[in-house]
C-alpha positions in Angstrom: 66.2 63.6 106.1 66.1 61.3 109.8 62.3 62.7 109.8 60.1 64.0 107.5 57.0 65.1 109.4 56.1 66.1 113.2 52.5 64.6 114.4 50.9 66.1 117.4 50.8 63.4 119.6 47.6 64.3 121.2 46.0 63.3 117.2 48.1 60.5 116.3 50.2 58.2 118.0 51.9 55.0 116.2 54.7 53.0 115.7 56.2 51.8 112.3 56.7 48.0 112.2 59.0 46.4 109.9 56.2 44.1 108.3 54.3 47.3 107.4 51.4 46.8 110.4 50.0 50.5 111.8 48.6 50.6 115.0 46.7 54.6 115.3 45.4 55.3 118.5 43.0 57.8 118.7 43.4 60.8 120.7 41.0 63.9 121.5 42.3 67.4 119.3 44.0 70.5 121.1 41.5 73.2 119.7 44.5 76.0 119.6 46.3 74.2 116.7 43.3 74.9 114.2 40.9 72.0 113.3 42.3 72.5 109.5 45.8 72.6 110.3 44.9 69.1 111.8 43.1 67.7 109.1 45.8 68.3 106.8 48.3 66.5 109.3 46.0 63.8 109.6 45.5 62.6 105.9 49.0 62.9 105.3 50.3 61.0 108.1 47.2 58.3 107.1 48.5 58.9 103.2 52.5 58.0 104.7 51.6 55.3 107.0 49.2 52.7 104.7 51.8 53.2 101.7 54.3 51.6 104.2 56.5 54.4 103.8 59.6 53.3 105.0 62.2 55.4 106.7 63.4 58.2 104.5 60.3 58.1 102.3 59.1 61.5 100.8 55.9 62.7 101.7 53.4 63.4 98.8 50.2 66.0 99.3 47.3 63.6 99.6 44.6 66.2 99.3 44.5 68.9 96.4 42.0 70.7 97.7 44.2 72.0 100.3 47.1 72.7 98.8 47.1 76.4 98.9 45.9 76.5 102.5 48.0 77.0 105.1 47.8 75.7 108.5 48.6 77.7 111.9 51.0 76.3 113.0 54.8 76.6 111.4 55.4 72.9 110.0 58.7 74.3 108.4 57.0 72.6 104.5 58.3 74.4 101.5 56.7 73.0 98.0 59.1 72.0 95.5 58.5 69.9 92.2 55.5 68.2 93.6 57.1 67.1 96.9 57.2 68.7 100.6 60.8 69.2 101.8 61.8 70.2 105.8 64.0 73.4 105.4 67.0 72.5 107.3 68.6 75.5 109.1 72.1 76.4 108.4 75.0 75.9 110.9 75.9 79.9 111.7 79.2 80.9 111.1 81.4 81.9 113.9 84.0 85.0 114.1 86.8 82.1 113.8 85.4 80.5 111.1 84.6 83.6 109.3 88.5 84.4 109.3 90.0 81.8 108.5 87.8 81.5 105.6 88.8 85.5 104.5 92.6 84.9 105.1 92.5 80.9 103.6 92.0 81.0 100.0 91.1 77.2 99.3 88.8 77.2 102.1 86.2 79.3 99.8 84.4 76.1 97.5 81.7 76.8 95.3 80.7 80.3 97.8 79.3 83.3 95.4 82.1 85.6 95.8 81.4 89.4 97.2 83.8 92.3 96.9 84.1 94.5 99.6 85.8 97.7 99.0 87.2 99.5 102.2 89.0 103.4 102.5 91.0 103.2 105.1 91.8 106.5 107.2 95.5 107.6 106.1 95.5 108.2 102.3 93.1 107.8 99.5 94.0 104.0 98.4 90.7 101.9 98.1 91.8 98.4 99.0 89.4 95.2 98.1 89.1 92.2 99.9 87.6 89.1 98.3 85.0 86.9 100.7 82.4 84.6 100.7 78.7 85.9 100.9 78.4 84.8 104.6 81.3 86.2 105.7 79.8 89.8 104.1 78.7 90.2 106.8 81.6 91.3 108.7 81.9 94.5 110.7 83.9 97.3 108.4 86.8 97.1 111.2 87.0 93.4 111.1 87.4 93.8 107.3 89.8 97.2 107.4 92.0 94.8 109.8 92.4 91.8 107.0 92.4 94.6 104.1 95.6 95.1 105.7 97.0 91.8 106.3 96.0 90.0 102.7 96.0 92.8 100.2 98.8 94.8 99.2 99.2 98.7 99.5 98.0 99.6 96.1 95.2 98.4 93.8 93.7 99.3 90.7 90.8 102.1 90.7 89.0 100.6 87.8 88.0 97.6 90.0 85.3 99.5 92.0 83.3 99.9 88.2 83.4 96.1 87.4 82.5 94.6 90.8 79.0 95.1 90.1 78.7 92.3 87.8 80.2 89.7 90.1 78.5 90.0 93.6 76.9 92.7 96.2 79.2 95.3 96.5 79.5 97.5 99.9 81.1 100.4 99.7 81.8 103.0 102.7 83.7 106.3 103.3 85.7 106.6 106.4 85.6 110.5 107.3 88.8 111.6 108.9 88.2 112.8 112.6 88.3 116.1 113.2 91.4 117.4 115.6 90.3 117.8 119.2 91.6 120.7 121.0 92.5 118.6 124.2 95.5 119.7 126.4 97.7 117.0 125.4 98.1 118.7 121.6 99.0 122.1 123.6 101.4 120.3 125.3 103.7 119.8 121.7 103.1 123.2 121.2 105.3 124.4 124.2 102.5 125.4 126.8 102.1 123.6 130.3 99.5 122.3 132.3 99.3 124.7 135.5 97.1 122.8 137.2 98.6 119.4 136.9 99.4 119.3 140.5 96.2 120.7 141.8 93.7 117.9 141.8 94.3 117.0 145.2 92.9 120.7 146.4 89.0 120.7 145.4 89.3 124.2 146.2 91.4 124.5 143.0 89.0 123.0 141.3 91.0 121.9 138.3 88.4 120.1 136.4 86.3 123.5 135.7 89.4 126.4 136.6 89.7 127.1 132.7 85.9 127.2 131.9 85.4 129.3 134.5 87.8 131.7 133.7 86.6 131.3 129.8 83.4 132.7 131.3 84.7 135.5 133.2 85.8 136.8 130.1 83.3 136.6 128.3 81.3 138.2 131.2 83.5 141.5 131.7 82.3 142.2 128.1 78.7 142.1 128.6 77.0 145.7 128.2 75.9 145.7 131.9 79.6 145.3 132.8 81.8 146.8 130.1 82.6 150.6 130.6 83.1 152.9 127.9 85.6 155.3 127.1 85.3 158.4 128.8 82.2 157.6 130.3 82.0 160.6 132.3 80.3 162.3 129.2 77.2 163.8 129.8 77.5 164.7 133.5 77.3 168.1 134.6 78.6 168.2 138.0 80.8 165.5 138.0 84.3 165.5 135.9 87.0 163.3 135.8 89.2 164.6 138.4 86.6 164.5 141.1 86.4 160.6 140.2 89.8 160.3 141.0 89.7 162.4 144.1 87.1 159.9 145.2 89.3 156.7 144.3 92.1 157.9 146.3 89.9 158.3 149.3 88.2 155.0 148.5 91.6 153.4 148.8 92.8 154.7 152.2 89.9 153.9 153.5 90.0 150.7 152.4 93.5 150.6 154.0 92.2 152.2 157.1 89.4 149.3 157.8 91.8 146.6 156.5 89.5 145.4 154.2 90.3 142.6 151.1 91.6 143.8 148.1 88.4 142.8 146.2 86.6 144.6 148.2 88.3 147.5 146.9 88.2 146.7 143.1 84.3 145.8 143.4 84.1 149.9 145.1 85.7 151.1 142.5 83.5 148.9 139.7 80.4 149.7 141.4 80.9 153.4 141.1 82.5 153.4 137.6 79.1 151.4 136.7 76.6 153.4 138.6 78.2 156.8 137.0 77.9 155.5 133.7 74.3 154.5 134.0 73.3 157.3 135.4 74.1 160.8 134.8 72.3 163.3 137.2 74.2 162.4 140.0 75.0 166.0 141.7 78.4 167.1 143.3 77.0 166.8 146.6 76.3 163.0 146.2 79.2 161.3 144.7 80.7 160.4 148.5 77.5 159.2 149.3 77.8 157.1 146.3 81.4 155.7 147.1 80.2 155.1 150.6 77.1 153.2 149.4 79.2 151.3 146.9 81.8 150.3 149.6 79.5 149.1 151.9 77.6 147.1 149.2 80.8 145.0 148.7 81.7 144.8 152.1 78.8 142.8 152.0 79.7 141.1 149.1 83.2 140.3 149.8 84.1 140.3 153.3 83.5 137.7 156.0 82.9 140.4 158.8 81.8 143.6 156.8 82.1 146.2 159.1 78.9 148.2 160.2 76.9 151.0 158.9 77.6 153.3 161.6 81.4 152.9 160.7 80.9 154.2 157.1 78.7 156.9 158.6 81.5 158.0 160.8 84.2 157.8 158.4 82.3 160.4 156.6 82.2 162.6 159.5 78.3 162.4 159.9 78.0 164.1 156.4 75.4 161.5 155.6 73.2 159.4 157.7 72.1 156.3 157.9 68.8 156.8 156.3 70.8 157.8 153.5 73.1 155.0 152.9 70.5 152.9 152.6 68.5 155.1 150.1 71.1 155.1 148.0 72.1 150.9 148.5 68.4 150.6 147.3 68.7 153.2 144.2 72.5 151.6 143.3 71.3 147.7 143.1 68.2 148.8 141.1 70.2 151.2 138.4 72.5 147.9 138.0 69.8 145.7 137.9 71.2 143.5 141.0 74.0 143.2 139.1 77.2 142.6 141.4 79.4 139.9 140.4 81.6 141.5 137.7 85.0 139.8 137.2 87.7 142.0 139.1 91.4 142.7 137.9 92.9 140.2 141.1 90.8 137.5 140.2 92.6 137.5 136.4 96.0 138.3 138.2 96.3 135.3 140.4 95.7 132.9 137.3 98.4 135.0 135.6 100.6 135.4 137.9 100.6 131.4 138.2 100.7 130.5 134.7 104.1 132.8 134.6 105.7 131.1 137.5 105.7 134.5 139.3 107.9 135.3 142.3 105.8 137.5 145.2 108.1 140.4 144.1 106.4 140.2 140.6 102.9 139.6 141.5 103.2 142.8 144.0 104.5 144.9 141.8 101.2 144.4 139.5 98.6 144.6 142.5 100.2 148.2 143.1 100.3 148.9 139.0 96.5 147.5 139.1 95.7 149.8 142.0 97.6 153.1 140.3 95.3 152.0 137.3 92.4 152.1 139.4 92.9 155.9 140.5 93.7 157.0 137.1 90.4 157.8 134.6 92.4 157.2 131.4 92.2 153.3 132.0 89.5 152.9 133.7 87.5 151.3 130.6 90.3 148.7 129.8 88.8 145.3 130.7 90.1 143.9 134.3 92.0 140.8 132.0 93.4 143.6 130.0 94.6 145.7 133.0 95.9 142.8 134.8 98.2 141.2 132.0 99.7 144.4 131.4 100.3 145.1 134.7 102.1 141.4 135.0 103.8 142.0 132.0 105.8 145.1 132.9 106.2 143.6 136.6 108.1 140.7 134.7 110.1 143.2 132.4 111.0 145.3 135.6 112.2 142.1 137.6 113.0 139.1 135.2 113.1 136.1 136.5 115.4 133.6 136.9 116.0 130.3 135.1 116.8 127.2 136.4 120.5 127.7 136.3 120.2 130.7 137.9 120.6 133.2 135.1 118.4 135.5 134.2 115.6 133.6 131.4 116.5 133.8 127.8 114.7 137.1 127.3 111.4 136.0 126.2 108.6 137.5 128.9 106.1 136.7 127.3 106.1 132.6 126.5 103.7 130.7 124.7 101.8 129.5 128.1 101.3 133.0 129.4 99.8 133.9 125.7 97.4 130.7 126.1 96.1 131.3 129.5 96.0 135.1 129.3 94.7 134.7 126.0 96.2 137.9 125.0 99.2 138.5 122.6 102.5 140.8 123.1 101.3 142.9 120.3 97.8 142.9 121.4 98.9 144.2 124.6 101.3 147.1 123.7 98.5 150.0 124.1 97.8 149.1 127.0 101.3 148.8 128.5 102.2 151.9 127.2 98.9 153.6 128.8 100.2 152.2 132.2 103.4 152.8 131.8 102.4 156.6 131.6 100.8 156.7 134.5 103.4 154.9 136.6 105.6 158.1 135.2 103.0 160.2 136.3 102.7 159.2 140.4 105.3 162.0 141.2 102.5 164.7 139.9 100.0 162.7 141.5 101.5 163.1 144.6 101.8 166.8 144.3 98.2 166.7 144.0 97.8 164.4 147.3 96.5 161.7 145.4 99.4 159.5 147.3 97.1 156.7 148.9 98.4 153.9 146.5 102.0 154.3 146.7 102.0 155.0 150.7 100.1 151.6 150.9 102.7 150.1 149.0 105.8 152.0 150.7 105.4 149.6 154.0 107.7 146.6 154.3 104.3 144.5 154.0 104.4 144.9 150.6 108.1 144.6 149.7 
C-alpha cells in the first residue's frame, strides 16, 4: 500500500527524512472530528514515526486500551491478525467488461462461478448460463440475450436441482403477455379500419368514435331508456292504435316544419318513454303529449326550434300555451331530465359507413327506420337493433357493387359490418323478419291513412 494512514493536518504535520529525523509541528485540534478519534490518530502516527517506519511499513495498534473504540470519523481500518489494513475499493465493472467476460471463457480466473437459470418467452426450455459473481448482476434481458448466443437450444432439467451446491442461483419466470385486442390483430381477421382517413376532421373524432359508440350501447339498455314489450299495458284510454295515429301525425308535421330527422326520432322516444312511465294519461291528452314532446326536442336538436305559438297553431288552438308548458314541466320530471337517449340515425350513419353504403342504401333504411317508428310491434327493439336490420335488408334489396363492377360475392353481411354493428346475421333474423312484415303491411296502412312515411319518401328528394 503507497500510504497507510491519513493525519489531519491541522494535528500533525511532518516530513519523513531518509536518516530517520521527525520534525512534528504542533497544530491546534478541529473539535468536530472527536477529541478521541484524535488521540488515537495521534499515538499511532507518534508509534509509526519514532520506529522509523519506512515507506510501506505496517502500522501496529499502539494503545490496547482503545482497541475496541471507534473513532468518528471513517479511517477505512479493518483489523486483521493483529495488524490495520486500508480496504482498497474495487475497480467496478463496466457493461463491456461484463460481456466479454460472459461470452469469453478463459477470461473467468479463479471468479466463484454463479448459475443463472433463465425461461425464455417461446417454449418451456430453461437455458443456464455460467458467469462470474460480479457479472450476477446483470439485468434478466442482458442475460436472456447471451442465453441465446452461448448456450444451445436444449439443456438438461436436472441441472436446476444441483446448482445449489455450486453458487447463488437466480431463478425467474417470464409470464407470457396477454393478447391485446388492438386494431391491428382485427386487421388479420378481415375487418377494416373505417376511420383510417378521418384524423384530419376533429369533428370525426377518430380517437374516441368507437368508445363512444360502445357507450351508446350500453346506454339504450339502461332501465330509464329501454322500452318494454307492449308497454302500452296498463293504460285505460290509451291503446296501441291511437299511438300510431299520433306517430303518423308526429311525422308530417315534422315534414311540414322541416325539421331534422333527430328531431323526429327523439318525439317519438320521448312519448314511447313518457307513456311507459306513466299510465293515467287520458284520451284527451295524448296530442298534448306529442306536442310537448316535439317541442322539447326542438329544443334539443334544432338550431332555430321553431316557437311555441307554432305548435299551438298546428293543433288548431286545441291546447294553449299555458298548457304546453305544464306538460314540458310534468314530461322532464316523469323522465327525470332524462333526454339524451341514443336515436336509430345516430347507429345508422356508423353503419351505413362501415358497409361502404351507396345513398340509395342508406335511404332506403331511414324510410324502413321511419315505417318502424309508426308501427307498435317494434317499437321496443333497441335503436342499434332497428337500424342494422333496417341496413341489412336495404343492402339485400340493392347489392352493391364490387370493384370490377359486378355485383359482390353474395356475402351482405362481412366480418366488418358484424364488428362495428356488433350484431350477428343470426342474431338479427327476428328482427328482419318483424320489419320485413311491416314493409308488406304499408298498403293496409295506407288504407287506414296512416301514409305520412311513404309520401315523405315518394318525392325525388329522397330517391
Amino acid at each position: 500500500m503507497s500510504r497507510i494512514i491519513r493525519i489531519d493536518e491541522n494535528h500533525v504535520a511532518g516530513n519523513l527524512h531518509e536518516g530517520g529525523v521527525k520534525k512534528m509541528v504542533a497544530a491546534t485540534r478541529r473539535p468536530v472530528l472527536g477529541e478521541l478519534g484524535n488521540k488515537v490518530l495521534r499515538n499511532t502516527s507518534q508509534d509509526l514515526v519514532g520506529k522509523g517506519a519506512e515507506k510501506g511499513a505496517v502500522l501496529k495498534n499502539a494503545n490496547p486500551t482503545l482497541k475496541n473504540i471507534k473513532p468518528r470519523v471513517d479511517t477505512r481500518w479493518r483489523k486483521a491478525d493483529g495488524s490495520a489494513a486500508v480496504a482498497v475499493p474495487k475497480k467496478p465493472v463496466t457493461r463491456s467488461e461484463s460481456i466479454k467476460s460472459t461470452t469469453d471463457p478463459k477470461a473467468g480466473g479463479n471468479a466463484e462461478a454463479v448459475k443463472v437459470h433463465v425461461q425464455l418467452n417461446k417454449g418451456n426450455e430453461v437455458k443456464h448460463v455460467t458467469l462470474k459473481r460480479e457479472d450476477s448482476q446483470l439485468s434478466l434481458r442482458t442475460l436472456a440475450k447471451q442465453n441465446r448466443k452461448v448456450q444451445p437450444k436444449s439443456a438438461p432439467s436436472s441441472s436446476s436441482a444441483s446448482s445449489s451446491d455450486e453458487g447463488e442461483t437466480i431463478s425467474t419466470t417470464t409470464k407470457k403477455p396477454e393478447r391485446l385486442d388492438t386494431h391491428s390483430q382485427k386487421l388479420l381477421e378481415s375487418i377494416e379500419n373505417i376511420d383510417v382517413n378521418d384524423g384530419w376532421n376533429p369533428m370525426l373524432v377518430s380517437e374516441y368514435v368507437n368508445d363512444i359508440y360502445n357507450y351508446l350501447n350500453q346506454l339504450e339498455s339502461r332501465p330509464g331508456y329501454a322500452l318494454r314489450e307492449n308497454f302500452l299495458e296498463g293504460h285505460k284510454e290509451i291503446s296501441h292504435k291511437m299511438r300510431t295515429i299520433l306517430i303518423d301525425w308526429i311525422n308530417e308535421v315534422h315534414h311540414q316544419f322541416k325539421l331534422d330527422i333527430d328531431t323526429y326520432h327523439m318525439t317519438v322516444s320521448l312519448i314511447d318513454r313518457y307513456l311507459q312511465k306513466v299510465k293515467t294519461v287520458p284520451k284527451k291528452k295524448l296530442q298534448l303529449v306529442g306536442v310537448t314532446a316535439m317541442f322539447i326536442a326542438s329544443k334539443y336538436e334544432e338550431l332555430f326550434p321553431p316557437e311555441i305559438h307554432d305548435f299551438v297553431f298546428i293543433t288548431d288552438d286545441t291546447y294553449q300555451k299555458h298548457q304546453i308548458l305544464e306538460m314540458e314541466k310534468e314530461m322532464v320530471r316523469a323522465l327525470d331530465f332524462n333526454l339524451g337517449k341514443p336515436l336509430p340515425t345516430h347507429f345508422l350513419r356508423r353503419f351505413s359507413k362501415a358497409a361502404k353504403a351507396s345513398d340509395v342504401n342508406h335511404v332506403l333504411a331511414k324510410y324502413l327506420i321511419e315505417l318502424a317508428s309508426v308501427d307498435y310491434s317494434t317499437a321496443h327493439y333497441k335503436p342499434s337493433e332497428i337500424a342494422a336490420a333496417a341496413l341489412y335488408i336495404s343492402l339485400y334489396l340493392f347489392p352493391l357493387s364490387g370493384e370490377d363492377g359486378n355485383s359482390s360475392s353474395g356475402l351482405i353481411w362481412t366480418k366488418t359490418l358484424e364488428h362495428y354493428t356488433h350484431y350477428s346475421v343470426r342474431g338479427l333474423s327476428p328482427i328482419v323478419q318483424r320489419l320485413a312484415n311491416v314493409i308488406k303491411s304499408v298498403p293496409k296502412m295506407m288504407e287506414k291513412k296512416l301514409k305520412s312515411p311513404w309520401l315523405k319518401y315518394s318525392s325525388s328528394k329522397f330517391q
